[in-house]
Structure formats: structure tokens, C-alpha cells
C-alpha positions in Angstrom: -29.8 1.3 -2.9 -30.1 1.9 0.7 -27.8 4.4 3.1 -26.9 3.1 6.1 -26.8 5.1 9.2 -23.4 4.9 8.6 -23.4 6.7 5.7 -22.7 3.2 4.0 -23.5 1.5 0.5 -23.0 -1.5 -1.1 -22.1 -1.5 -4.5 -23.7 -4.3 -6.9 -21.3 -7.1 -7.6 -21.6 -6.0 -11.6 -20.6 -2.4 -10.9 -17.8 -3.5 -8.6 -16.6 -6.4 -11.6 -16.9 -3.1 -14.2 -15.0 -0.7 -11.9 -12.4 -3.5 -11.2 -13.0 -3.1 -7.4 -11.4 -5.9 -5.0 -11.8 -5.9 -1.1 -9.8 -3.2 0.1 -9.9 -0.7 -3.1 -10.1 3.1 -2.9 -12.5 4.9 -4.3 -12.9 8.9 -4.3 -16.5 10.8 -5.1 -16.2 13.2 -7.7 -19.0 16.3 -8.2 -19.2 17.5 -12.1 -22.4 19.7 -12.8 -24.3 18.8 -10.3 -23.9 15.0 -10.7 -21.8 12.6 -8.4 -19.4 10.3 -9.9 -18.0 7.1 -8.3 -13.8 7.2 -9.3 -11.5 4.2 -8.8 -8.3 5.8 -7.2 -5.3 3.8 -8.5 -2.4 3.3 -5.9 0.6 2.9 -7.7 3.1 0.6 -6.3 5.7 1.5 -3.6 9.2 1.3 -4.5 10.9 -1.4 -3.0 13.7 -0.5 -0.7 17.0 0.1 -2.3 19.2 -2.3 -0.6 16.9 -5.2 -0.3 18.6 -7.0 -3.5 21.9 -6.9 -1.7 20.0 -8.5 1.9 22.0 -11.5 2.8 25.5 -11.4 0.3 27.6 -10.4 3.3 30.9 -12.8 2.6 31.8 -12.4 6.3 29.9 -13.5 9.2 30.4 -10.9 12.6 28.0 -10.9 15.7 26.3 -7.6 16.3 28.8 -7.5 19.4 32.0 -7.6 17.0 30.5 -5.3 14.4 29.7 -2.6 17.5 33.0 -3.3 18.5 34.5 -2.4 15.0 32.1 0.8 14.6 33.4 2.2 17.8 37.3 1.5 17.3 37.9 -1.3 19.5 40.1 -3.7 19.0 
């Protein structure tokens, strides 16, 4: 395996199928006596945002002008 002069690598397509690595993947170096290891980082999942199962229900249809208009107490 070669360095680039980037500092780059590439890894064999059976190391990346073993490791689980997809385009995109993170992966951390890891020192342990001397040796270097190659770690998969998993990313968990963000949370999706709290209100998103309740985008859209609104029963009553205002303009952004009418709901501005009720925010600031005119009538």
C-alpha cells in the first residue's frame, strides 16, 4: 500500500466489505503497544426533531400576515 503525498490510502475493497465501510464512513486510528489499529467510528443517529410528527395538522388555515397580526394583539 502506497502513501500519497497527501497523506492518503486506499483501503482494499475486502478490508472495507469486513470493516463495513461505505463512501462517506468515519474511521479513527487507534495506537495500542506500538501497533496502529484502523477503528470504524459508529455515528449513531440524530434524533429527529420533536415537532415534526405534528408538521401539517393545523385545523385552521391563517396567512403569516394574520398570525403576526394575532401575535402582536391586533385586531
Amino acid at each position: 500500500m502506497q502513501v500519497t503525498a497527501e497523506g492518503q490510502v486506499t483501503i482494499p475493497p475486502d478490508i472495507r466489505e469486513k470493516l463495513g465501510l461505505a463512501p462517506d464512513a468515519e474511521v479513527d486510528f487507534r495506537e495500542e503497544n506500538g501497533r496502529f489499529y484502523l477503528v470504524k467510528i459508529v455515528v449513531t443517529p440524530q434524533r429527529p426533531p420533536r415537532f415534526r410528527k405534528l408538521r401539517g395538522i393545523a385545523t385552521i388555515r391563517l396567512t403569516t400576515d394574520q398570525i403576526m397580526a394575532l401575535t402582536r394583539g391586533e385586531t
